[in-house]
Biopython code that builds the backbone (N, CA, C, O; Angstrom):
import numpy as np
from Bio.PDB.StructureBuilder import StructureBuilder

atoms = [
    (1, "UNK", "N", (49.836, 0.033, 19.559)),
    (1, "UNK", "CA", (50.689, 0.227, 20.701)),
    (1, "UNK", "C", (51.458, -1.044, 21.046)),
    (1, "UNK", "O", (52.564, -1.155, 21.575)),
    (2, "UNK", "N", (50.556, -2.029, 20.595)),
    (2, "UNK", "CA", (51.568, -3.390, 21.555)),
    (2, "UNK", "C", (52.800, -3.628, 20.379)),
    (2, "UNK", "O", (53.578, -4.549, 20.626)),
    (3, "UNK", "N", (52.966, -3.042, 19.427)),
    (3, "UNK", "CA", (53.710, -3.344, 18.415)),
    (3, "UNK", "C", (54.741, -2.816, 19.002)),
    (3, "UNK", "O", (55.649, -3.537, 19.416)),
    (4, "UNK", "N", (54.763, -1.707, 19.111)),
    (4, "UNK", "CA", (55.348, -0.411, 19.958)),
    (4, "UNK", "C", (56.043, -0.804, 20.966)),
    (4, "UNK", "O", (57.242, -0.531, 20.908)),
    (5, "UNK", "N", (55.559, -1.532, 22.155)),
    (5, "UNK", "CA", (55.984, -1.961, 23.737)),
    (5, "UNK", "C", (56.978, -3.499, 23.194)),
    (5, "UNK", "O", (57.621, -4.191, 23.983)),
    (6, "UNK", "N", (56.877, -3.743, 21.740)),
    (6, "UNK", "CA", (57.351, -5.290, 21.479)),
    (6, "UNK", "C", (56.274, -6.156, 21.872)),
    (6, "UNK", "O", (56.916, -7.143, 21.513)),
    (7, "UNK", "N", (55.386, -6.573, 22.221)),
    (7, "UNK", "CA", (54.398, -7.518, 22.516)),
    (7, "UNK", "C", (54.038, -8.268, 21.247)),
    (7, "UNK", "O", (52.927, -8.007, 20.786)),
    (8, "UNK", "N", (54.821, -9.198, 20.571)),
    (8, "UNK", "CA", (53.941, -9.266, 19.261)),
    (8, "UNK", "C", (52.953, -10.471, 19.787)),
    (8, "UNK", "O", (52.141, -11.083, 19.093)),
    (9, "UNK", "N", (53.085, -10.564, 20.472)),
    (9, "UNK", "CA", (51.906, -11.751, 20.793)),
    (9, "UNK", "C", (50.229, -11.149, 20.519)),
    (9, "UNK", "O", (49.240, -11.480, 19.865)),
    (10, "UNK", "N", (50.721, -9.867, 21.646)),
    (10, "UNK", "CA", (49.256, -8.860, 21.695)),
    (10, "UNK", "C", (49.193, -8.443, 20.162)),
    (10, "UNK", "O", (48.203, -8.777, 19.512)),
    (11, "UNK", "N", (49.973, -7.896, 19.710)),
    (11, "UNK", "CA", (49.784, -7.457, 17.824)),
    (11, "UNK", "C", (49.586, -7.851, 17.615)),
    (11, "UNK", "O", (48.504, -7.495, 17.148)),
    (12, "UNK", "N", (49.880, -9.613, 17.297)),
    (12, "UNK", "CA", (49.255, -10.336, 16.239)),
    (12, "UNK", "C", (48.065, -10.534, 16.666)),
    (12, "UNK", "O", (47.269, -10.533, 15.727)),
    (13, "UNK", "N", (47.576, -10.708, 17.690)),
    (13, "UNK", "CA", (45.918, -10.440, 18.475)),
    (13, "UNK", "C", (45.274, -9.381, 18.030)),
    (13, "UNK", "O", (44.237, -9.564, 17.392)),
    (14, "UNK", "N", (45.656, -8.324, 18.225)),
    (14, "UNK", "CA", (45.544, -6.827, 17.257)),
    (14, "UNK", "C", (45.001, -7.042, 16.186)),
    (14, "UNK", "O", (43.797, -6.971, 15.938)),
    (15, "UNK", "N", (45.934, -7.342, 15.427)),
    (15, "UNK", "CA", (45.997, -7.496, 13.817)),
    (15, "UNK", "C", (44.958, -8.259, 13.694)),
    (15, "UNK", "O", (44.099, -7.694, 13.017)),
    (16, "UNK", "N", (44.590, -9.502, 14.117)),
    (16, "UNK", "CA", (43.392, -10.364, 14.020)),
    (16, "UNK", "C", (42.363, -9.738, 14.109)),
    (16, "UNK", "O", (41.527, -9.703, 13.206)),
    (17, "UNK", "N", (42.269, -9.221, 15.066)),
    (17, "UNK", "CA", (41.291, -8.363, 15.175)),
    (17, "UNK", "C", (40.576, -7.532, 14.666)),
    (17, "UNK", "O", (39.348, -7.529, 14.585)),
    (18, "UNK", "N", (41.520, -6.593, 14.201)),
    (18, "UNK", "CA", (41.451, -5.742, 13.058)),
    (18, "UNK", "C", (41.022, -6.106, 11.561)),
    (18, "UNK", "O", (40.334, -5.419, 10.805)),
    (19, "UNK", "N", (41.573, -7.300, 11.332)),
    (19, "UNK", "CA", (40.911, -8.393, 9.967)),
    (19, "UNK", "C", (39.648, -8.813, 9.965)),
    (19, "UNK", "O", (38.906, -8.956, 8.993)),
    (20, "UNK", "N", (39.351, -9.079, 11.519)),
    (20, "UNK", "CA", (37.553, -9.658, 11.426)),
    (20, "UNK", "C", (36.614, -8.807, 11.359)),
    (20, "UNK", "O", (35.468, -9.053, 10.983)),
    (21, "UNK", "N", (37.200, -7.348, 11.858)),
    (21, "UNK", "CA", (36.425, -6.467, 11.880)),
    (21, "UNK", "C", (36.046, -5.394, 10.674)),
    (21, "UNK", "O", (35.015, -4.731, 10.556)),
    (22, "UNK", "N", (37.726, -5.455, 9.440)),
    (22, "UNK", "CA", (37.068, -5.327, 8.601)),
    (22, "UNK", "C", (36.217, -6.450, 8.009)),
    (22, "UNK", "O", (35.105, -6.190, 7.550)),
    (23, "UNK", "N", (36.655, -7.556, 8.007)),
    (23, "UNK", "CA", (35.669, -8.416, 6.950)),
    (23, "UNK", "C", (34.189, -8.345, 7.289)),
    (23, "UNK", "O", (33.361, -8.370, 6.378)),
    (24, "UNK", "N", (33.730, -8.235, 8.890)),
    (24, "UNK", "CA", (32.381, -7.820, 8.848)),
    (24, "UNK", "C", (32.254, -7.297, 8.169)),
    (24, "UNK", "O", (31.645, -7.739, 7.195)),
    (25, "UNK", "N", (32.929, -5.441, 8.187)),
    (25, "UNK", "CA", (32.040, -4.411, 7.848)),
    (25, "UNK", "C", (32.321, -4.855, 6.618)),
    (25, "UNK", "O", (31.271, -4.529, 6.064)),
    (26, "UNK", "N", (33.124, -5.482, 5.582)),
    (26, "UNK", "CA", (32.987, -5.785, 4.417)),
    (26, "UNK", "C", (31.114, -6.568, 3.726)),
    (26, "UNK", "O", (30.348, -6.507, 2.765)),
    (27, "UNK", "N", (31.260, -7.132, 4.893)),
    (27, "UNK", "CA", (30.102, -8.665, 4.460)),
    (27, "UNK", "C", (29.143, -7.290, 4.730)),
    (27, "UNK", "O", (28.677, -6.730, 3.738)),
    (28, "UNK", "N", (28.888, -6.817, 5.920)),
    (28, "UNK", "CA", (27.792, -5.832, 6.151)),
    (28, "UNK", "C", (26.990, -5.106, 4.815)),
    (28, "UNK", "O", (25.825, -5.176, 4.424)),
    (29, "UNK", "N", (28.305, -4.312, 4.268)),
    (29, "UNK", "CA", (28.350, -3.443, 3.193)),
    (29, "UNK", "C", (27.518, -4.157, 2.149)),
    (29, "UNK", "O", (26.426, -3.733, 1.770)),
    (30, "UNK", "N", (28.214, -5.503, 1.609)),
    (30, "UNK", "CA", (27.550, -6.238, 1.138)),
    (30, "UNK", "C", (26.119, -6.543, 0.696)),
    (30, "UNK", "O", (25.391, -6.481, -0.295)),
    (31, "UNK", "N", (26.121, -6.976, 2.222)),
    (31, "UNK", "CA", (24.410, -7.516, 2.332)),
    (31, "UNK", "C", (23.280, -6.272, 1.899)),
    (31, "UNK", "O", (22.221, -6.424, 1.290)),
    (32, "UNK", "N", (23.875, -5.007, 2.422)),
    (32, "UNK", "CA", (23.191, -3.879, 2.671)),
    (32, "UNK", "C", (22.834, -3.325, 1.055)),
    (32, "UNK", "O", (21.817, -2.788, 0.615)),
    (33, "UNK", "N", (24.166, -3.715, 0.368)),
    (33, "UNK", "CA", (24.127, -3.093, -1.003)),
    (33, "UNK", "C", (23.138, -4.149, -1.894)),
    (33, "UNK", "O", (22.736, -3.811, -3.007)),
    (34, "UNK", "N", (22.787, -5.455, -1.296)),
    (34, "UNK", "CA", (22.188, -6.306, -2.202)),
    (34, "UNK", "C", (20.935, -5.997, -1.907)),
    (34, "UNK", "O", (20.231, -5.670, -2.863)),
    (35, "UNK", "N", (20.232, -6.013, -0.350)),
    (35, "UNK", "CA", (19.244, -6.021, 0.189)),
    (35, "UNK", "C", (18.420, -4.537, -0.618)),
    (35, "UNK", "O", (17.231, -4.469, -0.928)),
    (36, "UNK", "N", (19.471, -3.475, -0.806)),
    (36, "UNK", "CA", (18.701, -2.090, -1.396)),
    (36, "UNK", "C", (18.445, -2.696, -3.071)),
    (36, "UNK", "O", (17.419, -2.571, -3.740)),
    (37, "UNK", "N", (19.680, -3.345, -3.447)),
    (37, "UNK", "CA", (18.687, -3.923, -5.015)),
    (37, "UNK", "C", (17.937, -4.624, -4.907)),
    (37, "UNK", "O", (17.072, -4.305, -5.723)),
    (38, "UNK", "N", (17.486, -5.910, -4.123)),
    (38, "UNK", "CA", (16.667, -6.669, -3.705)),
    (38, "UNK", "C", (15.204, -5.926, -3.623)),
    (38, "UNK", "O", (14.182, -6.242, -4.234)),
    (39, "UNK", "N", (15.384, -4.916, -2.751)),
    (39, "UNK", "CA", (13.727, -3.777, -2.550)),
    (39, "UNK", "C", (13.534, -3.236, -3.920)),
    (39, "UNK", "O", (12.525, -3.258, -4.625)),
    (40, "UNK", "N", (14.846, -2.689, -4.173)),
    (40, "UNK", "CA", (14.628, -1.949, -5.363)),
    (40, "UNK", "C", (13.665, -2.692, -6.657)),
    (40, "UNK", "O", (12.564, -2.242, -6.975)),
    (41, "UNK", "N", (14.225, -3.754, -7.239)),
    (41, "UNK", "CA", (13.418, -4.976, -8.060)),
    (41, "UNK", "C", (11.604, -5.056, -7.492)),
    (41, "UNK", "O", (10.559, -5.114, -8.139)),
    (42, "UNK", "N", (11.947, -5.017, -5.678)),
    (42, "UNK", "CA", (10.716, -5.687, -5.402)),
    (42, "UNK", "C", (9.398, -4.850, -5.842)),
    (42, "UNK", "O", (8.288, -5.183, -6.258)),
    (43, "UNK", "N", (10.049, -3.567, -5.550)),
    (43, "UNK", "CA", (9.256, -2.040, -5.505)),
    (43, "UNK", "C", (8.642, -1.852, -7.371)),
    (43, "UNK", "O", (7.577, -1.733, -7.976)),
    (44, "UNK", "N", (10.125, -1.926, -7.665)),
    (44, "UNK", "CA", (9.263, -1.778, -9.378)),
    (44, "UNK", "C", (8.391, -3.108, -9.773)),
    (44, "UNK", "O", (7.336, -3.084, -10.406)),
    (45, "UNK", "N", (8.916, -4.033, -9.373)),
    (45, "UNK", "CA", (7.736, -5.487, -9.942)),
    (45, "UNK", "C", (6.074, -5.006, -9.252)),
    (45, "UNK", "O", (5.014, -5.076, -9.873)),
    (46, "UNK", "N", (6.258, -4.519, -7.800)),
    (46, "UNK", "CA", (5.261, -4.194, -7.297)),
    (46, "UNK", "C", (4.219, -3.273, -8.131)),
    (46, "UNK", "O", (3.049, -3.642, -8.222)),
    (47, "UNK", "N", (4.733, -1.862, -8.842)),
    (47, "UNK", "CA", (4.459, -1.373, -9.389)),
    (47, "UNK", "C", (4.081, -1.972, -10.912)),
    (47, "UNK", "O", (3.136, -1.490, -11.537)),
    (48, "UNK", "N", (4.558, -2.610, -11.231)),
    (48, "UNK", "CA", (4.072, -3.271, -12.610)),
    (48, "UNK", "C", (2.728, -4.068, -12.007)),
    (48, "UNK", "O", (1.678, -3.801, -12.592)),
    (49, "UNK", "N", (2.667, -4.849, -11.097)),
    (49, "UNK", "CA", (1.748, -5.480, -11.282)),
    (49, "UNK", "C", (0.704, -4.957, -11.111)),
    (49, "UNK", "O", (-0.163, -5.342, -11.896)),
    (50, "UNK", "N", (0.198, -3.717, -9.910)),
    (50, "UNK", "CA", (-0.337, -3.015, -10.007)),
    (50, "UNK", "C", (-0.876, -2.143, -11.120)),
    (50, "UNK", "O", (-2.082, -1.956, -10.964)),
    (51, "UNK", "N", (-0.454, -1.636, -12.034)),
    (51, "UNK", "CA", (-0.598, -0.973, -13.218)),
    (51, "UNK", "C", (-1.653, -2.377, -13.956)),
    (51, "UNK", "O", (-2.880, -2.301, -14.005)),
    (52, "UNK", "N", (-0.842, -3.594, -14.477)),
    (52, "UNK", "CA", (-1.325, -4.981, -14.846)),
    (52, "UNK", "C", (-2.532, -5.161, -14.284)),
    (52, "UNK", "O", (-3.472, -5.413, -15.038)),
    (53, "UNK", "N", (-2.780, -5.060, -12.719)),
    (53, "UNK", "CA", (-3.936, -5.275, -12.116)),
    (53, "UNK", "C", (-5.506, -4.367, -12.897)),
    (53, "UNK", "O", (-6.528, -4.807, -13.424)),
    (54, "UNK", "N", (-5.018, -3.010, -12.625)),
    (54, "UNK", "CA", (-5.844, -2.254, -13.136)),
    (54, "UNK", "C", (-6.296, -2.069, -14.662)),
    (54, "UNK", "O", (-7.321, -1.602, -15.157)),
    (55, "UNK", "N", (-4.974, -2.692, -15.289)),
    (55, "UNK", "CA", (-5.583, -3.000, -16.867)),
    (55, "UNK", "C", (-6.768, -3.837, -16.929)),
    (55, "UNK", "O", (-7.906, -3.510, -17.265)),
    (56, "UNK", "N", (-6.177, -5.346, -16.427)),
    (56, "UNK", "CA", (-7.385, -6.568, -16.061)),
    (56, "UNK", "C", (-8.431, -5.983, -15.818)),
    (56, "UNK", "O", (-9.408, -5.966, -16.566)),
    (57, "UNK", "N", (-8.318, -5.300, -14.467)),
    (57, "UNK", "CA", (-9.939, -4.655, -14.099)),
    (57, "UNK", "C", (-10.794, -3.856, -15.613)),
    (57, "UNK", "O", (-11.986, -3.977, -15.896)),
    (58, "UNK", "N", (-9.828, -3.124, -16.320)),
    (58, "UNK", "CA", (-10.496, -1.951, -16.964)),
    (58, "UNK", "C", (-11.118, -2.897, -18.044)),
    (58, "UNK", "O", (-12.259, -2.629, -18.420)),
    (59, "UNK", "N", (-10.446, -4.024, -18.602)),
    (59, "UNK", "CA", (-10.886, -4.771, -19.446)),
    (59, "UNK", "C", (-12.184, -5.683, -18.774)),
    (59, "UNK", "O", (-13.257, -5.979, -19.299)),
    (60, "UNK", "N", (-11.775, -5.937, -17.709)),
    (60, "UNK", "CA", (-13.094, -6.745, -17.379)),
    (60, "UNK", "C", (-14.346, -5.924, -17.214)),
    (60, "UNK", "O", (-15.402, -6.438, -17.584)),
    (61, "UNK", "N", (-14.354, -4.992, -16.822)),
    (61, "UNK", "CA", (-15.511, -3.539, -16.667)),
    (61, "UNK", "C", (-15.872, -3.518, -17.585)),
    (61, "UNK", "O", (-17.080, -3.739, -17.662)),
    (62, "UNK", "N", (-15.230, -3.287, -18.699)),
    (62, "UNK", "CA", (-15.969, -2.827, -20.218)),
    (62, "UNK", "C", (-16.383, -4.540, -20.851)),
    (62, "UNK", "O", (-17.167, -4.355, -21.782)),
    (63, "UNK", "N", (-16.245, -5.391, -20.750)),
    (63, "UNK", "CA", (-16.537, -6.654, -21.183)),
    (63, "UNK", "C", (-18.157, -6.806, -20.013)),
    (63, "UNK", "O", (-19.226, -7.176, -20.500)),
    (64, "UNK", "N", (-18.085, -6.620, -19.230)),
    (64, "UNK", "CA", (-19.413, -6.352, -18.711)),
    (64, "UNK", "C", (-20.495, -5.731, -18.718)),
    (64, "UNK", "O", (-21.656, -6.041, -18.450)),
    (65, "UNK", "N", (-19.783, -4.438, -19.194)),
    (65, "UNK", "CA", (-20.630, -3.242, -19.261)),
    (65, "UNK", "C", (-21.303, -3.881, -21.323)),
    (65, "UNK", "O", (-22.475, -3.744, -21.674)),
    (66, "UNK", "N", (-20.409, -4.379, -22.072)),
    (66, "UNK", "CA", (-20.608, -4.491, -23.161)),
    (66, "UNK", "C", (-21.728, -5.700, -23.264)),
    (66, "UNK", "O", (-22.612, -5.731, -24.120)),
    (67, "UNK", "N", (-21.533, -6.672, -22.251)),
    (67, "UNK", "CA", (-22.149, -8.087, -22.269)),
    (67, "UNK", "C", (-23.428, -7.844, -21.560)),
    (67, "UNK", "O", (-24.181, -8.813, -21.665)),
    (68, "UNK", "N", (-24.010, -6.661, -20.736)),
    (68, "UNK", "CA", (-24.660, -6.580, -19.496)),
    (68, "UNK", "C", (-25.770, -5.925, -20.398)),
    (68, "UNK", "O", (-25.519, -5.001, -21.172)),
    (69, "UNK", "N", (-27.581, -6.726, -20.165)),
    (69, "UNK", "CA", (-28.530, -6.344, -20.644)),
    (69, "UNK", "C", (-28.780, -4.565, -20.410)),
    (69, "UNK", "O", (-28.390, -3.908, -19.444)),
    (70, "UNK", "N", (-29.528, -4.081, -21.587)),
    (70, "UNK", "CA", (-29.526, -2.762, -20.841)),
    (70, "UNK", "C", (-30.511, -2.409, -19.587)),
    (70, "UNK", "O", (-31.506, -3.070, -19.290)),
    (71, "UNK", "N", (-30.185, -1.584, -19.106)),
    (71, "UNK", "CA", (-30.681, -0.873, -17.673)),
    (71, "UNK", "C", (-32.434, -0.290, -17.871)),
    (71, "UNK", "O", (-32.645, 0.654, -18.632)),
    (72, "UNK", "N", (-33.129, -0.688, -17.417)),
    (72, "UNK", "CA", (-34.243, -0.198, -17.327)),
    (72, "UNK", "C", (-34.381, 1.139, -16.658)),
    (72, "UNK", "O", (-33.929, 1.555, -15.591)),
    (73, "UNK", "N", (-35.174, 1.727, -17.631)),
    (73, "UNK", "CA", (-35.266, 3.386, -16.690)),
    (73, "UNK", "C", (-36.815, 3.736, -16.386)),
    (73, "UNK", "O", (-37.108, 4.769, -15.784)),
]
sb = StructureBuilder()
sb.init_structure("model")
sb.init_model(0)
sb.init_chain("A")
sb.init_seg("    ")
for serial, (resi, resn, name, xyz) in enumerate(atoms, 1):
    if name == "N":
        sb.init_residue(resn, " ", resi, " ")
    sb.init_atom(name, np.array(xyz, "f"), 0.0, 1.0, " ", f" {name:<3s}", serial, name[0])
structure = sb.get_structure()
């Protein structure tokens, strides 16, 4: 509108305006799109190590069970 009435003082205020507000939502977008690959990585590493964890265990169980005098009955 102020373009409209001639005000370019107010337009170019406008216009500024309008620039910072996309570049937020630019940076926003951004962050948002890194932060979901960021989880994403975190979630599958999570899952690997877990899986890893339970190998360790299964190997250490049977290295015990193999090393461990037998059981009296």
């Amino acid at each position: 509108m102020s373009i409209i009435s001639g005000d370019k003082t107010r337009a170019d205020s406008d216009f500024q305006l309008q620039q910072g507000c996309s570049n937020a939502s630019t940076l926003l977008y951004t962050v948002s799109e890194n932060a979901g690959a960021l989880y994403t990585r975190f979630v599958e590493a999570e899952a690997k190590l877990a899986i890893y964890g339970a190998q360790v265990a299964t190997k250490c169980t049977d290295i015990l069970k193999k090393n461990s005098p037998p059981q009296k009955q």
